[in-house]
C-alpha positions in Angstrom: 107.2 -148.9 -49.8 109.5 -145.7 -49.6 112.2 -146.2 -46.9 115.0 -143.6 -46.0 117.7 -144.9 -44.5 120.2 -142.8 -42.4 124.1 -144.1 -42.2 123.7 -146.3 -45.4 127.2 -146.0 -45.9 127.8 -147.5 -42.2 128.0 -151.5 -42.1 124.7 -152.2 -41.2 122.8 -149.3 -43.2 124.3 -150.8 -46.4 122.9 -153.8 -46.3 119.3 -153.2 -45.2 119.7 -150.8 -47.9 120.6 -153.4 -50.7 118.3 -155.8 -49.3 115.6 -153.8 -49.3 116.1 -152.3 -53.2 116.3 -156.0 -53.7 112.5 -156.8 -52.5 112.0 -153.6 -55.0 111.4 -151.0 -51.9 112.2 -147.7 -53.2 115.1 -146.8 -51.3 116.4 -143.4 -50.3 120.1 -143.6 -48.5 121.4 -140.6 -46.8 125.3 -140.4 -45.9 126.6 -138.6 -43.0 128.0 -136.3 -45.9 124.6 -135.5 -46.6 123.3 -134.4 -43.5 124.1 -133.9 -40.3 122.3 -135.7 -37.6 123.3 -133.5 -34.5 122.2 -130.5 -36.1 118.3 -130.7 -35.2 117.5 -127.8 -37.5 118.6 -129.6 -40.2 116.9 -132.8 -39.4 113.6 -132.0 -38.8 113.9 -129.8 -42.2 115.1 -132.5 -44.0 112.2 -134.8 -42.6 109.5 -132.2 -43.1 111.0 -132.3 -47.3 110.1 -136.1 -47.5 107.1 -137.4 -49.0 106.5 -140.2 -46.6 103.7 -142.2 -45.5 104.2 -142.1 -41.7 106.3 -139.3 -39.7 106.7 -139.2 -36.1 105.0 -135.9 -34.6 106.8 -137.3 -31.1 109.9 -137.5 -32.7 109.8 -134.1 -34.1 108.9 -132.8 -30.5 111.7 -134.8 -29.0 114.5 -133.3 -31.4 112.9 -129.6 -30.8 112.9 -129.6 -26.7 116.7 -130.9 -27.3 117.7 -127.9 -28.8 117.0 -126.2 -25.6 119.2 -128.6 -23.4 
């Protein structure tokens, strides 16, 4: 399974991370250095580059009506 993880660099993103790569999931980590997760432009482009499986169309509605607030 491909499985992005956001804050792998925090103390619990690390180690899903590692135990994940570990049950040979393809693992993609993303640091706060690599994107910011208040900026909602830049979240839902950086979802919309994945090649995933399953993507929230709620969630992408949610983080677009908060832009407005």
């Amino acid at each position: 399974m491909r499985v992005t993880i956001l804050g792998s660099a925090g103390m619990a993103g690390h180690i899903v991370a590692k135990y994940l790569e570990r049950q040979g999931h393809l693992v993609h980590s993303v640091t706060r250095q690599d994107l910011d997760v208040t900026d909602t432009v830049q979240l839902s482009t950086f979802f919309d580059s994945l090649n995933t499986d399953f993507r929230s169309e709620e969630h992408t509605s949610e983080l677009q009506s908060r832009e407005t607030i």
